[in-house]
N, C-alpha and C positions, 0 to 999 in steps of 0.2 A: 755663678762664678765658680771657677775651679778653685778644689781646696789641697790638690796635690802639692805638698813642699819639694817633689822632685824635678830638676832642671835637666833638660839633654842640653847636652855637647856636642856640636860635630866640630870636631877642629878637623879649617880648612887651608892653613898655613902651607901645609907644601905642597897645594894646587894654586890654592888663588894670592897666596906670597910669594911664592917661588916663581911663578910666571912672571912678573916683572922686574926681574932681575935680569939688569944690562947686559952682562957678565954671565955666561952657559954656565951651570955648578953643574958640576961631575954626579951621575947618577950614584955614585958609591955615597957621597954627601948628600943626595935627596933619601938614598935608604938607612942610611945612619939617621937621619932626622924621623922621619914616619918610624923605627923602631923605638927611637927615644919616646916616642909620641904613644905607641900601643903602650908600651909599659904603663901610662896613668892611668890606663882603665877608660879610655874614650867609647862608648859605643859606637862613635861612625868617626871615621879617619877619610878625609875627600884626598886620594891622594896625587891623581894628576888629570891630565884631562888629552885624549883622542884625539888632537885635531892638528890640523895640518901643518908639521915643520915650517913650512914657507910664511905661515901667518902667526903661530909663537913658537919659534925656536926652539925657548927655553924647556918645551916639551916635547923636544923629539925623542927622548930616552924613555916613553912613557910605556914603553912593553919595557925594557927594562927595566926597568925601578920594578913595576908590579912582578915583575918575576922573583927581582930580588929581596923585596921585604918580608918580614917571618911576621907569619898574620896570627894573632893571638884570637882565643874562643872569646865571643860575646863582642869585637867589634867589625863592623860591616866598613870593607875598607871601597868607597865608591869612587867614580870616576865620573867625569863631563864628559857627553858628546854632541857634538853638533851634528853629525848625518849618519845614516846609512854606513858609508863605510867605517866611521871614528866606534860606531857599536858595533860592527864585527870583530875590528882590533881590542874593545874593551872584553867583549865575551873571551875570545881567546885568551886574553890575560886574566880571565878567573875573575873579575869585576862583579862586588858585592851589590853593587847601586848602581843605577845609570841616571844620571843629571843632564836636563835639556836648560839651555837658558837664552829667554827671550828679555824683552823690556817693555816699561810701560808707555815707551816714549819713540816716538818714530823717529823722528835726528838721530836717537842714538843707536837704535836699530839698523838704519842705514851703513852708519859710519862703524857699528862693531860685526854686523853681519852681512853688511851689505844688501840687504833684503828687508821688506816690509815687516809690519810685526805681523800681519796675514802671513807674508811667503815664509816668515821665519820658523812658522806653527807647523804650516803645510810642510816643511823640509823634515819636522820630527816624527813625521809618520814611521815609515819606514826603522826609526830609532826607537819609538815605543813599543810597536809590531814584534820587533825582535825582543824586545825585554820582556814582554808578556810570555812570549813562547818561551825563552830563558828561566820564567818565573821571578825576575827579578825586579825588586820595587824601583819606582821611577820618583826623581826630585822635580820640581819645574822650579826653574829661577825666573823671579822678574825682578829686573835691574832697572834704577831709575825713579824707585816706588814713591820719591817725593821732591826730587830737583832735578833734570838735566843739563848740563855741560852746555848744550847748540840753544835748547828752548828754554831755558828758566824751570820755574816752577811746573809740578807735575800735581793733577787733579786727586783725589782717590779714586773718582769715579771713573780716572781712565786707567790706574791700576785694576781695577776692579772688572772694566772690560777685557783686560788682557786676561788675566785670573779665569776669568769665565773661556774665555778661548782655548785656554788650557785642560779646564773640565770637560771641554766638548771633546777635543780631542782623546784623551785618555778615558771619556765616560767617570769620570770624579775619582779615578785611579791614582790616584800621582798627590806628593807631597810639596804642597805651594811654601818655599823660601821669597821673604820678599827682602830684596837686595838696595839698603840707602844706601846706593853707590856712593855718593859727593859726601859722606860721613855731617852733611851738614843741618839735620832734623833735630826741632826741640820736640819734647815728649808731647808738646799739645796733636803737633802735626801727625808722630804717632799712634796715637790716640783716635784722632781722625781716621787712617789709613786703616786701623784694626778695623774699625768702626764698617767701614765700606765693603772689603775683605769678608768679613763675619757675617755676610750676608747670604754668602755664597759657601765658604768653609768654616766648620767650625774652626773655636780659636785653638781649641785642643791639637788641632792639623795643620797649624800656622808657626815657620819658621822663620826667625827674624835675623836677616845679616847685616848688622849695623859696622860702617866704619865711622873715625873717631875723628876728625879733621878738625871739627871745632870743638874737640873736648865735652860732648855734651852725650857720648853717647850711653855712658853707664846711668845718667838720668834717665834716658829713653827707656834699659832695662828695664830700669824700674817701675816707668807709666805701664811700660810693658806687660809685667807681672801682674799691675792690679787689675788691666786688662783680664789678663789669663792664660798670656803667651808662656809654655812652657818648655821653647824649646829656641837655640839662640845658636848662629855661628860664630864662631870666633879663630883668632891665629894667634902664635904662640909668638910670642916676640912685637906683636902688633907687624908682621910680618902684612906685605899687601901694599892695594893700591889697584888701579885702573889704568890699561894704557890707552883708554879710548875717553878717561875722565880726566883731563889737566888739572892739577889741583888737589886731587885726590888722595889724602895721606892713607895709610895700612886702617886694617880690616881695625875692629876691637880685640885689645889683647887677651889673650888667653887666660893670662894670668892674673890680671886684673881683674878680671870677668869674675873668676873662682873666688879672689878675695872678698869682692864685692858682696856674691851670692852667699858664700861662707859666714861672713859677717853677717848677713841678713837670714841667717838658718833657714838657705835652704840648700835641701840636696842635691849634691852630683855625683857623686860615686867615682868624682876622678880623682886623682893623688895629684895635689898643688906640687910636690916635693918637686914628682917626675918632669912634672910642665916644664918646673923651672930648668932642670935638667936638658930638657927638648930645648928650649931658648936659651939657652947656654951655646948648644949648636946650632942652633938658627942664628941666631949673633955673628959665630966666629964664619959662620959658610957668606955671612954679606958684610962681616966687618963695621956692621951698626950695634949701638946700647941698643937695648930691651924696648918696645912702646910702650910697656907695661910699669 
């Protein structure tokens, strides 16, 4: 068992909350928010994602924004890509990380890529080729990691085969986030998922993106932690959501998160103050309370 009381952070609010927003926010609002966001001290800021205006809008400003936020020392401000071309426009924009993301579930693979979770893998080549030669560390998402939206319930052991698909491709390169899309896992199922995962990465190498839908996900932390998981996404304002997951409420809030972990001595090295500051503006750019 890991005895580290240190937590990472990556807050991923103005990639993976910002993108479901009806409403285009002004790229001057997506850099006013990711600055409020560096000020707390985040080692990793996801801050948009590469892929194509005609399938999310909401990110067609994404060479802009990365142009114009003021990147503070010590956090890595990454980005999504889904192909070949989304990492030449992320390279160009100075992109600290490059995130691929598949799932563990073929319905929703279809329906958010249009392609198998085979072809979806084979489409990252060319995206990892380039990050390696860049030198730049690569995330893999798998979405789905324990309910889907079209199939119901999702096995570990077919998260585990996607997981493994992933290390083939990258040669064990690449940092496995596993994404409970439908925010709908209690800590047993959790627990389970580590369990299968840990087979193949350690847990040390293992990031957890929980959303909060049935309110159950700061428990999940928790099972999390005695697991070993020391490393966790979250959005600032509980900002998020799914547009390929009907039902789907925002990511786990940020700020919650901090309490939570704060409370429970352990460390993050982020400033709660700032958070709140950041969801102060993440509020007023969509006109909702806090998730937090």
């Amino acid at each position: 068992m890991i005895e580290s009381r240190l937590v990472r952070i990556t807050e991923v609010g103005p990639r993976d909350g910002l993108q479901n927003e009806s409403g285009i926010v002004p790229a001057t609002e997506k850099i006013a928010l990711v600055d409020a966001l560096g000020k707390a001290g985040f080692p990793e800021i996801e801050v948009t994602s590469f892929v194509s205006p005609r399938w999310v809008p909401q990110l067609a400003d994404a060479a802009e924004v990365m142009a114009g936020i003021e990147r503070r020392p010590g956090t890595v401000y990454s980005v999504l890509c889904p192909n070949e071309k989304g990492v030449e426009r992320a390279l160009a924009a100075d992109a600290g990380k490059i995130s691929i993301f598949t799932a563990a579930s073929e319905s929703f693979c279809q329906r958010n890529l249009n392609a198998t979770i085979e072809e979806s893998i084979e489409r990252f080549r060319p995206v990892v080729d380039a990050a390696r030669a860049a030198s730049l560390p690569l995330r893999g998402y798998v979405s789905c990691v324990v309910e889907c939206p079209y199939e119901g319930l999702i096995t570990p052991e077919q998260v585990g085969e996607t997981v493994r698909r992933l290390l083939a491709l990258t040669d064990g390169d690449i940092e496995i986030a596993l994404g409970e899309t439908l925010g709908v896992a209690d800590p047993d199922q959790i627990e389970q998922l580590l369990e299968e995962v840990e087979i193949d990465v350690p847990i040390s190498e293992i990031d957890l993106h929980l959303h909060d839908t049935r309110g159950r996900a700061l428990s999940c932390v928790a099972r999390a932690l005695e697991c070993g998981i020391r490393a966790f996404d979250s959005s600032c304002a509980g900002l998020g959501g799914c547009p390929y997951a009907p039902g789907a409420s925002g990511n786990l809030a940020t700020e919650a998160l901090l309490e939570f972990l704060h409370a429970n001595e352990w460390a993050t090295g982020v400033d709660r103050a700032a958070v709140l500051e950041a969801a102060a503006i993440a509020n007023r750019i969509t006109g909702r309370d806090s998730g937090g």
